[in-house]
Backbone as a chain_set.jsonl record, in Angstrom:
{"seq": "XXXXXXXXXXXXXXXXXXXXXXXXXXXXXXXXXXXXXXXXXXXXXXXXXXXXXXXXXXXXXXXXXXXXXXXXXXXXXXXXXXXXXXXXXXXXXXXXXXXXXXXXXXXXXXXXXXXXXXXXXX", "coords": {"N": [[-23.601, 27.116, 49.18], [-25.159, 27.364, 52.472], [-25.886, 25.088, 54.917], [-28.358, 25.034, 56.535], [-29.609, 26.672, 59.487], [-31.552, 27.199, 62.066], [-33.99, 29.816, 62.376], [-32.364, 31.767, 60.908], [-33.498, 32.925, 58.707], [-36.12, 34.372, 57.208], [-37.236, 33.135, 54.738], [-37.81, 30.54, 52.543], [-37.069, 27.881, 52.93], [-34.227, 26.692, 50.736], [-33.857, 23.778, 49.002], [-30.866, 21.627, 48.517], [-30.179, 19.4, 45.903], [-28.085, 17.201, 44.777], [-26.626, 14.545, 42.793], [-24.43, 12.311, 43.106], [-21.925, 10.751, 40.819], [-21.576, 8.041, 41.265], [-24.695, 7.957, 40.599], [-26.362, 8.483, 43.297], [-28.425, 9.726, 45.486], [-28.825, 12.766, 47.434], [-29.632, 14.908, 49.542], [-30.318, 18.357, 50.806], [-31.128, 20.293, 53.302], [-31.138, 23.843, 52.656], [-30.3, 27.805, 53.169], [-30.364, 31.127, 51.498], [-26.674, 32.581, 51.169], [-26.168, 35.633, 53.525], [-24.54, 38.513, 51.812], [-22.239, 40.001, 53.903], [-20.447, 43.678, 54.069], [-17.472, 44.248, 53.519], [-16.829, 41.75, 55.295], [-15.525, 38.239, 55.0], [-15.198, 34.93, 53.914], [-13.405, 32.553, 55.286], [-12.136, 30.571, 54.138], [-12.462, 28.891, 50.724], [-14.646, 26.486, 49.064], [-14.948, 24.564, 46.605], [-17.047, 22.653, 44.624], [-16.825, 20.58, 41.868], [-19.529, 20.741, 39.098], [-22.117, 19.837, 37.531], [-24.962, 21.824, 36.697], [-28.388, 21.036, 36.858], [-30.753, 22.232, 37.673], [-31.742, 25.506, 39.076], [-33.216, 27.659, 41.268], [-35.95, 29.092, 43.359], [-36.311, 27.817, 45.394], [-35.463, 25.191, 44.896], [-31.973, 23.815, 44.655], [-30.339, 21.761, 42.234], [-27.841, 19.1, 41.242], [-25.177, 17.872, 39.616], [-22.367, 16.02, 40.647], [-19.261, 16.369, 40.007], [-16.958, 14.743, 41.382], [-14.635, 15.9, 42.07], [-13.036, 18.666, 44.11], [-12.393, 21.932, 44.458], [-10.034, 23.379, 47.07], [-10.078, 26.714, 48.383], [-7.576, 28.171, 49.854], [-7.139, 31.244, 52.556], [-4.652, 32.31, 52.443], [-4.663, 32.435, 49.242], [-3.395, 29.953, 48.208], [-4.408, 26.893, 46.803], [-6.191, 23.588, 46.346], [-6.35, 21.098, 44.964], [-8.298, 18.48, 45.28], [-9.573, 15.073, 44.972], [-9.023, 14.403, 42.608], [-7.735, 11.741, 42.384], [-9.737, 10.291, 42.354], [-11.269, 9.789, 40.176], [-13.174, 7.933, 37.688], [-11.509, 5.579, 35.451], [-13.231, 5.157, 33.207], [-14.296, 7.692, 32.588], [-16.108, 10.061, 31.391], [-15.749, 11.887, 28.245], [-16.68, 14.366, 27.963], [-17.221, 15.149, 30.229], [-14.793, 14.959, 31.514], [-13.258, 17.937, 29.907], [-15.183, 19.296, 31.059], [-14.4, 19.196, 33.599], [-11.65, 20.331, 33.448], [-12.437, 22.49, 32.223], [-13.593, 23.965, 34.472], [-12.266, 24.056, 36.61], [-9.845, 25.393, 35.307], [-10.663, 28.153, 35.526], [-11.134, 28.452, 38.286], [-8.672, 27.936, 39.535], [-7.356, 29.914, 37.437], [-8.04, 32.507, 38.674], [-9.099, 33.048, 40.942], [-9.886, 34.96, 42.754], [-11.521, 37.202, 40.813], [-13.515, 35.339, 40.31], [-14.745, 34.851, 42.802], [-15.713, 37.526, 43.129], [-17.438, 37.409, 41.007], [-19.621, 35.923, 41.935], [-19.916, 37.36, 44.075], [-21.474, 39.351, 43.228], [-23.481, 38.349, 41.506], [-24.976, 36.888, 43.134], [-25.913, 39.582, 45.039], [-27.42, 40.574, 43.408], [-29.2, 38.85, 43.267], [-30.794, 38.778, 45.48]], "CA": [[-24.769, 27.091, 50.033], [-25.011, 27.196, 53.59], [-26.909, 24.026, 55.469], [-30.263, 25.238, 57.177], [-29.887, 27.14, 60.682], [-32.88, 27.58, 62.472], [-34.242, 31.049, 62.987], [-31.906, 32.637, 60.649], [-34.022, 33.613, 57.822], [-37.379, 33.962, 57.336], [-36.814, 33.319, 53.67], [-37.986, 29.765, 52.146], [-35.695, 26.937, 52.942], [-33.605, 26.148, 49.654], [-33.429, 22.231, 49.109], [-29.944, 21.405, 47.043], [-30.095, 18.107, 45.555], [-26.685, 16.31, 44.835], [-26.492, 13.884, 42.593], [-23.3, 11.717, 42.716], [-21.393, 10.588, 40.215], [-22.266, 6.636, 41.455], [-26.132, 7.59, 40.894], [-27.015, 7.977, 44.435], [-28.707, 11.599, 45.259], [-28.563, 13.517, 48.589], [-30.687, 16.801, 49.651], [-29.563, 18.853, 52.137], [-31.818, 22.269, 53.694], [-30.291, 24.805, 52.696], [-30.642, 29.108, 52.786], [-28.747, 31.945, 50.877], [-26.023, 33.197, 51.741], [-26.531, 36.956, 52.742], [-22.976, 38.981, 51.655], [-22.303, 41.394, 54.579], [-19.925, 43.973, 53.658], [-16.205, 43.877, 54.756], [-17.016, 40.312, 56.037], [-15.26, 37.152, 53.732], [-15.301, 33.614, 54.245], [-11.831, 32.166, 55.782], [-11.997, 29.198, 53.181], [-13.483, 28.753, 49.625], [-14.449, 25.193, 49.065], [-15.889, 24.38, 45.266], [-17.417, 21.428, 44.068], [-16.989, 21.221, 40.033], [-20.522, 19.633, 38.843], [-23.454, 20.048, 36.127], [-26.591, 22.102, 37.089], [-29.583, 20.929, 36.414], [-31.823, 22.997, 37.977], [-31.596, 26.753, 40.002], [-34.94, 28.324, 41.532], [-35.872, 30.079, 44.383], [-36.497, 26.188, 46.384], [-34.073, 24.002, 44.647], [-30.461, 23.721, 43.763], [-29.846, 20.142, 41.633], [-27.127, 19.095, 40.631], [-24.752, 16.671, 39.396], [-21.554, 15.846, 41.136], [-18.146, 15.751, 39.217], [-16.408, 14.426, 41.887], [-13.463, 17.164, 41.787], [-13.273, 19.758, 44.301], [-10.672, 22.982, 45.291], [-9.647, 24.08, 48.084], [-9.306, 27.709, 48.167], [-7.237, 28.844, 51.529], [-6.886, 32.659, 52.808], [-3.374, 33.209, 51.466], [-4.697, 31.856, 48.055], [-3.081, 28.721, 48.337], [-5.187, 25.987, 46.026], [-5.496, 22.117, 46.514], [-7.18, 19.816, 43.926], [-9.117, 17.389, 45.631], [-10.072, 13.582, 44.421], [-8.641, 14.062, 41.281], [-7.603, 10.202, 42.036], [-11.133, 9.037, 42.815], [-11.988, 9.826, 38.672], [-12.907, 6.448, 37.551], [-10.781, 5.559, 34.427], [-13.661, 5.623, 31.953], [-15.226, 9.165, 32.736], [-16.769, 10.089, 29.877], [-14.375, 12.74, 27.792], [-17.259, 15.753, 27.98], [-17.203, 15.258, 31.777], [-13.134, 15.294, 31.889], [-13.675, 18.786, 29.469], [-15.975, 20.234, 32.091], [-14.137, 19.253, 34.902], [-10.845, 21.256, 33.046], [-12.852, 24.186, 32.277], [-14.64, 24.414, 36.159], [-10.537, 23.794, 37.16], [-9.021, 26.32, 34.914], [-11.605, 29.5, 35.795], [-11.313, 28.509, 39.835], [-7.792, 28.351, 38.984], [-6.366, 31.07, 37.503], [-8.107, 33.874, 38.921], [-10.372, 32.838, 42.277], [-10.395, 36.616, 43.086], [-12.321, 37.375, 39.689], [-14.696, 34.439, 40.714], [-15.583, 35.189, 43.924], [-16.175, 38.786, 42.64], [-18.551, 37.1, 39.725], [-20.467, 34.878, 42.156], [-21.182, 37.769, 45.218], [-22.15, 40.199, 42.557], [-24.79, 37.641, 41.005], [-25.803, 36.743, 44.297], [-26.097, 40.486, 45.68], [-28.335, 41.006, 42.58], [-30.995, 37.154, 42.915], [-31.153, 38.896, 46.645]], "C": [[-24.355, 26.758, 51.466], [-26.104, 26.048, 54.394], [-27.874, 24.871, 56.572], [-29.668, 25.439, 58.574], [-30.727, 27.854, 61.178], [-32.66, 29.1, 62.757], [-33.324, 32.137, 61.746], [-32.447, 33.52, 59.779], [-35.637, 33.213, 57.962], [-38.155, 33.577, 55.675], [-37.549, 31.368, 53.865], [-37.086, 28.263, 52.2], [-35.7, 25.878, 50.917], [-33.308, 24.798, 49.888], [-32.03, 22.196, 47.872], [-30.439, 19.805, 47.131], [-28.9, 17.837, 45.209], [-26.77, 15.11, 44.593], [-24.772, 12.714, 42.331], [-23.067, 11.078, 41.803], [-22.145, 8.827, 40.222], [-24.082, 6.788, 41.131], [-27.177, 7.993, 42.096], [-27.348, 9.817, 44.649], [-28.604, 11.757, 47.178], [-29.015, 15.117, 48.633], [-30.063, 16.925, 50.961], [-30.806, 20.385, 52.08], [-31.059, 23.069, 53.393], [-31.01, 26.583, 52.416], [-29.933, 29.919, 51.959], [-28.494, 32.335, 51.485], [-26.128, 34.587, 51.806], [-24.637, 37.171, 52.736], [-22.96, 40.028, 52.7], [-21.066, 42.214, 54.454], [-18.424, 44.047, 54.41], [-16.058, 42.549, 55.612], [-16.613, 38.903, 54.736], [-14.734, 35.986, 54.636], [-13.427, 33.629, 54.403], [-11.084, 31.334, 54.365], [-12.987, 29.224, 51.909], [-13.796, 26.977, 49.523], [-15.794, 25.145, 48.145], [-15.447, 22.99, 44.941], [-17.704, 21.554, 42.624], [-18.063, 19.744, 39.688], [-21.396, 20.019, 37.706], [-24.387, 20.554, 36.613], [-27.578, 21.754, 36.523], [-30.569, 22.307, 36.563], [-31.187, 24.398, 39.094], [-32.821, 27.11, 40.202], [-34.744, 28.264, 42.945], [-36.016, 29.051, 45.309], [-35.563, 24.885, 46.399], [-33.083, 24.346, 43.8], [-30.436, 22.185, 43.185], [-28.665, 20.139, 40.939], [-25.991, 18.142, 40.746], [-23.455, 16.622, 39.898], [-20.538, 15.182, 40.27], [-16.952, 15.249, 39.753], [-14.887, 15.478, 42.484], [-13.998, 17.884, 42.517], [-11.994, 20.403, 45.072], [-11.361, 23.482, 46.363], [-9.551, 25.565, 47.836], [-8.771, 28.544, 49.933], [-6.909, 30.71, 51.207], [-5.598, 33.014, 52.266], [-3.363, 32.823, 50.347], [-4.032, 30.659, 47.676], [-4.15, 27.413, 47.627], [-4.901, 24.475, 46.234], [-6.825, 21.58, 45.89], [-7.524, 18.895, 44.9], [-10.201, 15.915, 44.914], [-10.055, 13.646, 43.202], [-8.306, 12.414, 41.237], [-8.847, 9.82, 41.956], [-11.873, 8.82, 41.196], [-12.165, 8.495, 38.215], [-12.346, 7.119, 35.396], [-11.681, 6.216, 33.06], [-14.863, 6.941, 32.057], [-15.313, 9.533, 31.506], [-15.662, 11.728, 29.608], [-15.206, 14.777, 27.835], [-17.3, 16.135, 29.217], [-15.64, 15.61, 32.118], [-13.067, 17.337, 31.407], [-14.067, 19.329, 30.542], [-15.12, 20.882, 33.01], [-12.647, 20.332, 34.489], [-10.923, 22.411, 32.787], [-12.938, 24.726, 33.425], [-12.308, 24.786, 36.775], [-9.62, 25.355, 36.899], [-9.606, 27.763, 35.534], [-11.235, 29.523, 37.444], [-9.709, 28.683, 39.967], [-6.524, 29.87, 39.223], [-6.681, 32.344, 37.934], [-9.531, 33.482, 39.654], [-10.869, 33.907, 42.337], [-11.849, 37.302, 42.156], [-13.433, 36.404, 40.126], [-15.216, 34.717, 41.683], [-16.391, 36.138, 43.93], [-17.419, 38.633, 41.86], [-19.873, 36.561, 40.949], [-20.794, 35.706, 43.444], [-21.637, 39.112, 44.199], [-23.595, 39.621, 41.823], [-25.707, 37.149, 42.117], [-26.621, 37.806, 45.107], [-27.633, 40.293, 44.7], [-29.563, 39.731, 42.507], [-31.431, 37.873, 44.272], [-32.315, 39.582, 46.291]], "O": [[-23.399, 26.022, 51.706], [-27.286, 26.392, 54.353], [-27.293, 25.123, 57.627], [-29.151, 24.415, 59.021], [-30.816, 29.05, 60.901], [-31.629, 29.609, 63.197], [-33.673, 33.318, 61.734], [-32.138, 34.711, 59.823], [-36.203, 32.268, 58.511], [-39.36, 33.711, 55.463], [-37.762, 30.902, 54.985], [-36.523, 27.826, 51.197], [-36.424, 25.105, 50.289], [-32.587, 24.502, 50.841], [-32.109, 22.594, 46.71], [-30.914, 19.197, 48.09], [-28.356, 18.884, 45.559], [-26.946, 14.314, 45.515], [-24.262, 12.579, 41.219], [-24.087, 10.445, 41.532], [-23.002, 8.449, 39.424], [-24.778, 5.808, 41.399], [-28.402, 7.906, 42.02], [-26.761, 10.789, 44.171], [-28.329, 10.839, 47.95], [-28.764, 16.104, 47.943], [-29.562, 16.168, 51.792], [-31.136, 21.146, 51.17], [-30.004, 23.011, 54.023], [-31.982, 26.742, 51.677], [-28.824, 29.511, 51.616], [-29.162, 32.707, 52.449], [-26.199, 35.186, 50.733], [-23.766, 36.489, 53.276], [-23.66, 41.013, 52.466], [-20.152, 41.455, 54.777], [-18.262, 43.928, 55.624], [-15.216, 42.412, 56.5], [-17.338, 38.685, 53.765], [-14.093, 36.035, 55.686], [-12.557, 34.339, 53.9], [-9.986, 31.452, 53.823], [-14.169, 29.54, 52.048], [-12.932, 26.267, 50.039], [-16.968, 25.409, 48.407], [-14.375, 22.385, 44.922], [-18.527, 22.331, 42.139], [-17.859, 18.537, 39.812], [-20.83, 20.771, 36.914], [-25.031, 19.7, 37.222], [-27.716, 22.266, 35.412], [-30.949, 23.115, 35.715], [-30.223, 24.179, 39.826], [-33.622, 26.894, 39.293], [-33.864, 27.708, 43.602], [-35.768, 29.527, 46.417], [-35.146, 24.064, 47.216], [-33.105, 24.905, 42.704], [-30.561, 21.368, 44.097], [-28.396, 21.013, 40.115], [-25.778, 17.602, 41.832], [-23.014, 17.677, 39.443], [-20.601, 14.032, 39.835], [-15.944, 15.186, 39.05], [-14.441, 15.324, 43.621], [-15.176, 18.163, 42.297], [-11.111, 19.948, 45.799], [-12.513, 23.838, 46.611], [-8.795, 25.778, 46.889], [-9.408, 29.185, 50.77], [-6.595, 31.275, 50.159], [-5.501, 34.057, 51.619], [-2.223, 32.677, 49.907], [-4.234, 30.385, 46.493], [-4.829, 27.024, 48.578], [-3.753, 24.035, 46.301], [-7.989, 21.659, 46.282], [-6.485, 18.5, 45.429], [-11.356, 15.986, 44.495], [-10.915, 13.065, 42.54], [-8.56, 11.796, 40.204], [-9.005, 8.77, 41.333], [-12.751, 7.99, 40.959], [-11.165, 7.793, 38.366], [-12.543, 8.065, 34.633], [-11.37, 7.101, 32.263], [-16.018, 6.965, 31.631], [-14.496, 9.241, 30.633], [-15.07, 12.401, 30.453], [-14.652, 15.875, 27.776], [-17.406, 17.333, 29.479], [-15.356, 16.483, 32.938], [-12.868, 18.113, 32.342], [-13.196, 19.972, 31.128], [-14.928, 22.062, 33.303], [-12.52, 21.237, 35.313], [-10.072, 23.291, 32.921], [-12.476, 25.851, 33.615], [-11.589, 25.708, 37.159], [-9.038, 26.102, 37.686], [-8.748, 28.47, 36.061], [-11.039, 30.644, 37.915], [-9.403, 29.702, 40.585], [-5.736, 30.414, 39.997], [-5.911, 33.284, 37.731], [-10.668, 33.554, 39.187], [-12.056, 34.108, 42.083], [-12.883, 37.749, 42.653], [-14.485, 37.019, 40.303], [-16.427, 34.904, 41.562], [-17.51, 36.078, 44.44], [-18.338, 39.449, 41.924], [-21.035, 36.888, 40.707], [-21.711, 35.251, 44.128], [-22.303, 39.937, 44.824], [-24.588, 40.323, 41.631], [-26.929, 37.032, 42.029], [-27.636, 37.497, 45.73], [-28.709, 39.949, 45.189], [-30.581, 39.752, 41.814], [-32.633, 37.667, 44.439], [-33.098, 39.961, 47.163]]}, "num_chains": 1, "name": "protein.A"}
């Protein structure tokens, strides 16, 4: 998601919610992204979390602390893998290895999955 710039759409402003890991939540404005063709982001940058909720007003969702990097020459960097507290529950570690492995081993394939599902909610 992209944070809320005036004027750009005339589209519904999307609220995400963001719940952290500690409990504590955080909303942010947000619009969709449109895909324009021949045009790709410099940087990928994924947050591996739990959805609650998707709809045409709100994103929710739960924060697994974990997030990649993905740079332009495909280059990958794990982020706050230290910050995991010791006793993370073992379905949350699971998750966070699945969200890991898919972003992983084949970004290209993902990015592909996620502006083809996006072209098509447009």
């Amino acid at each position: 998601m992209l944070r809320m710039r005036s004027g750009v759409s005339k589209r519904l402003p999307i609220t995400e919610r963001k719940t952290r890991f500690d409990g504590t939540v955080q909303e942010f404005a947000c619009q969709v992204l449109a895909i324009e063709p021949g045009k790709h982001a410099l940087i990928r940058y994924d947050n591996v979390g739990l959805v609650d909720e998707i709809s045409e007003t709100r994103v929710a969702w739960r924060d697994l602390i974990v997030d990649v990097l993905v740079k332009p020459d495909g280059a990958i960097d794990i982020l706050d893998e230290d910050e995991l507290p010791a006793d993370l529950p073992s379905e949350h570690r699971a998750t966070i290895a699945r969200a890991l492995e898919q972003i992983v081993t084949n970004p290209k394939r993902l990015v592909a999955e996620i502006e083809r599902e996006t072209r098509a909610a447009l």
